[in-house]
N, C-alpha and C positions, 0 to 999 in steps of 0.2 A: 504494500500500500504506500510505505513512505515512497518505495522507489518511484511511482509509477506519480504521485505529487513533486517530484524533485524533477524525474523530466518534461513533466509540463512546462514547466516553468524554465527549465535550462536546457533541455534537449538532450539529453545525454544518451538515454536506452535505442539502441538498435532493433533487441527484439528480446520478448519475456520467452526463458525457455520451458517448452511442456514437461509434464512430467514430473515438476516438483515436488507436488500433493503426495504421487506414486514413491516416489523415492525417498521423502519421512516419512512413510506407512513402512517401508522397506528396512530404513533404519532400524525402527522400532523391536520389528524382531531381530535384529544380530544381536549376538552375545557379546563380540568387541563393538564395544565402539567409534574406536577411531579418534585421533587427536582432536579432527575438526568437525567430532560429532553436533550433525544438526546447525550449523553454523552457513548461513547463506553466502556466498559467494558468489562476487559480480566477475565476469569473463569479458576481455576485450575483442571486439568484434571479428576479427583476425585468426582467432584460435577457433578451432572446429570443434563444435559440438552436433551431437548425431542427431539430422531433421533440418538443422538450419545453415543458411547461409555463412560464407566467411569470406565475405568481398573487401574487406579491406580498404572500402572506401569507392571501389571502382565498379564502375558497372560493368565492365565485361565479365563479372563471377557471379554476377548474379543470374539467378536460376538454379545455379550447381551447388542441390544439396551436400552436404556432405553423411557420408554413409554410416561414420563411425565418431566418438569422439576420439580427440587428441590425447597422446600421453597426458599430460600433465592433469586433464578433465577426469580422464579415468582415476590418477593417483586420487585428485580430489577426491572423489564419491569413493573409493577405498576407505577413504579417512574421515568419513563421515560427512566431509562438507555438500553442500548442496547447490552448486551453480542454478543460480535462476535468473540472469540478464546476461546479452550482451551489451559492451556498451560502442559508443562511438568513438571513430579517429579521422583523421584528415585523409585526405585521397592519396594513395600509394603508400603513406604512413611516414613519409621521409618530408616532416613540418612541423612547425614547435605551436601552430594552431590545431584547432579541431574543428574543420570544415569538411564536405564533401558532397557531392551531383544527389547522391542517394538521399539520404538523411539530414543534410543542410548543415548549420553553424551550432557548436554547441557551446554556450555558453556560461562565466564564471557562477557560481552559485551565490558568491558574497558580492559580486560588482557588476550586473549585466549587462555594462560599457565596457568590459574585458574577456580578455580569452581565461580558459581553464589552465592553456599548452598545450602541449603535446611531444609526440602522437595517443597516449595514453590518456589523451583528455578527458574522455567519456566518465572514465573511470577516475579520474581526480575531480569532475564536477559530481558525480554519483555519491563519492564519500565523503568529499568537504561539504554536500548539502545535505548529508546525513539518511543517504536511502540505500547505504551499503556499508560494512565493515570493515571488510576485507574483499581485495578485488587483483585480479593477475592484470598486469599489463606486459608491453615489452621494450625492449632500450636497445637499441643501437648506438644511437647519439646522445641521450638521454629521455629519451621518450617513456621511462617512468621518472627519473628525475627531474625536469621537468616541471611538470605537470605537479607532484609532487610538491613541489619550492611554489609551485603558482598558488596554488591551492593550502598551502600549509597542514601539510602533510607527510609521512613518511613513505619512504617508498625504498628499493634495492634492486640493481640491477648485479644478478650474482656473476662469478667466474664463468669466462665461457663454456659451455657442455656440461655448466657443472647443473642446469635442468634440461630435461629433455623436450624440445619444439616440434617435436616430431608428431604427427605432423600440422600443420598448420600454414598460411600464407607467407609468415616469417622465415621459414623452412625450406621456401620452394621457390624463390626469386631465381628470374633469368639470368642475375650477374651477378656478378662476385662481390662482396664487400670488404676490405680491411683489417675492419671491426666485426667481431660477431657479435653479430644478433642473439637479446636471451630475455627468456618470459620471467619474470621476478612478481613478488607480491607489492601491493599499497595496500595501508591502512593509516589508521591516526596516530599508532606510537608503534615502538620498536619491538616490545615481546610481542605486538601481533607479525612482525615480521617475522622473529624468531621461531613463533610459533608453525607457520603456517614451510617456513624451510623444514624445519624439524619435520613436519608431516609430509613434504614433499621426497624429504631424499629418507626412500626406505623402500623394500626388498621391491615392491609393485613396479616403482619407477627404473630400478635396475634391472628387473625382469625385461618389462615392458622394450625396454629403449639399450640394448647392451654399448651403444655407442656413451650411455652415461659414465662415468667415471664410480664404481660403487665405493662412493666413500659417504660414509653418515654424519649426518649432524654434530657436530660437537659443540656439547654445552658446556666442557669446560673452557673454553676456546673464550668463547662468548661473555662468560660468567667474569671472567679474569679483568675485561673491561681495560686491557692496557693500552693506552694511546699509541699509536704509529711513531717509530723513533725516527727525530728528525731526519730529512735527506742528510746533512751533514754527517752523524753518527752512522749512517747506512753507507756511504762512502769510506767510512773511515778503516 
């Protein structure tokens, strides 16, 4: 409900996914629960989820359901969470706006004379107007960052391969990039980031994807909190 009042107003959902109701009746009966049991999760329009669209902004993909969801959608529902939006991004995804032919402008939730950014806009207007928790986007350039800084938000763009894209539009580009491409979480603070890595890098996602690197979360890593030692000590 909040979502579906946050993008009236700002634009940001692409498309509500079916299925949700099914899949917390489904929760209900496992025995595990999962990290991110019951917990809604907003999805950036770009990542395929099974039934809907993942155009990216462009209308030459639209029409082309997609047949199956993406790694990373599957780990989700593994773990309890329950993707129920896409949201919007700018056309071809390479813009620090959130425009596009399909879907139009979407815009800031706190100033509607401004942008959200991007590409990952949808998804940082979704959260800072409070109709999502936590929500995946993706970064090449900074497209959860971003968005993120725009929106007053957190966000992480992880290690490259260290989640699996597979598959999805980010995934399947004609040309090469420099930079890898990688799906990371947003939310409003940092243990929902924590959280939500935590529940992504486990056995489903190394199953799933063997191009991933199976290395797990580390909470002591995290926990330890030690600041980056300056460049000069790292040269020395």
């Amino acid at each position: 409900g909040e979502a579906l009042e946050v993008t009236q107003e700002v634009n940001c959902v692409t498309d509500f996914i079916h299925g949700c109701e099914d899949q917390l009746q489904k929760l209900k009966k496992q025995k595990e629960k999962g990290l991110l049991y019951g917990i809604p999760v907003s999805i950036k329009d770009h990542v395929n989820c099974k039934g809907h669209v993942s155009s990216g902004g462009m209308v030459k993909f639209l029409g082309q359901v997609k047949e199956e969801d993406s790694v990373i959608v599957q780990v989700l529902k593994s773990q309890g969470a329950i993707p129920f939006v896409k949201t919007n991004n700018p056309q071809t995804m390479i813009n620090y706006d959130c425009s596009n032919l399909i879907f139009g402008q979407t815009l800031h939730p706190l100033n509607h004379q401004k942008s959200p950014g991007g590409s990952s806009g949808g998804e940082g207007a979704l959260i800072a107007g409070g109709g999502s928790i936590l929500g995946i986007g993706s970064d090449i350039a900074g497209s959860i960052r971003l968005p993120s800084s725009f929106c007053g938000l957190c966000g992480l763009k992880p290690t490259g391969d260290r989640i699996s894209t597979c598959p999805s539009t980010c995934s399947d580009r004609t040309f090469v990039l420099a930079v890898t491409g990688m799906l990371g979480p947003m939310a409003r603070d940092v243990d929902s980031l924590a959280l939500c890595m935590k529940a992504l890098l486990c056995k489903e996602m190394f199953q799933l994807d063997p191009t991933v690197p199976p290395i797990p979360f580390d909470e002591e890593v995290r926990l330890k909190g030690n600041p980056m030692p300056p460049f000069a000590q790292k040269q020395s």
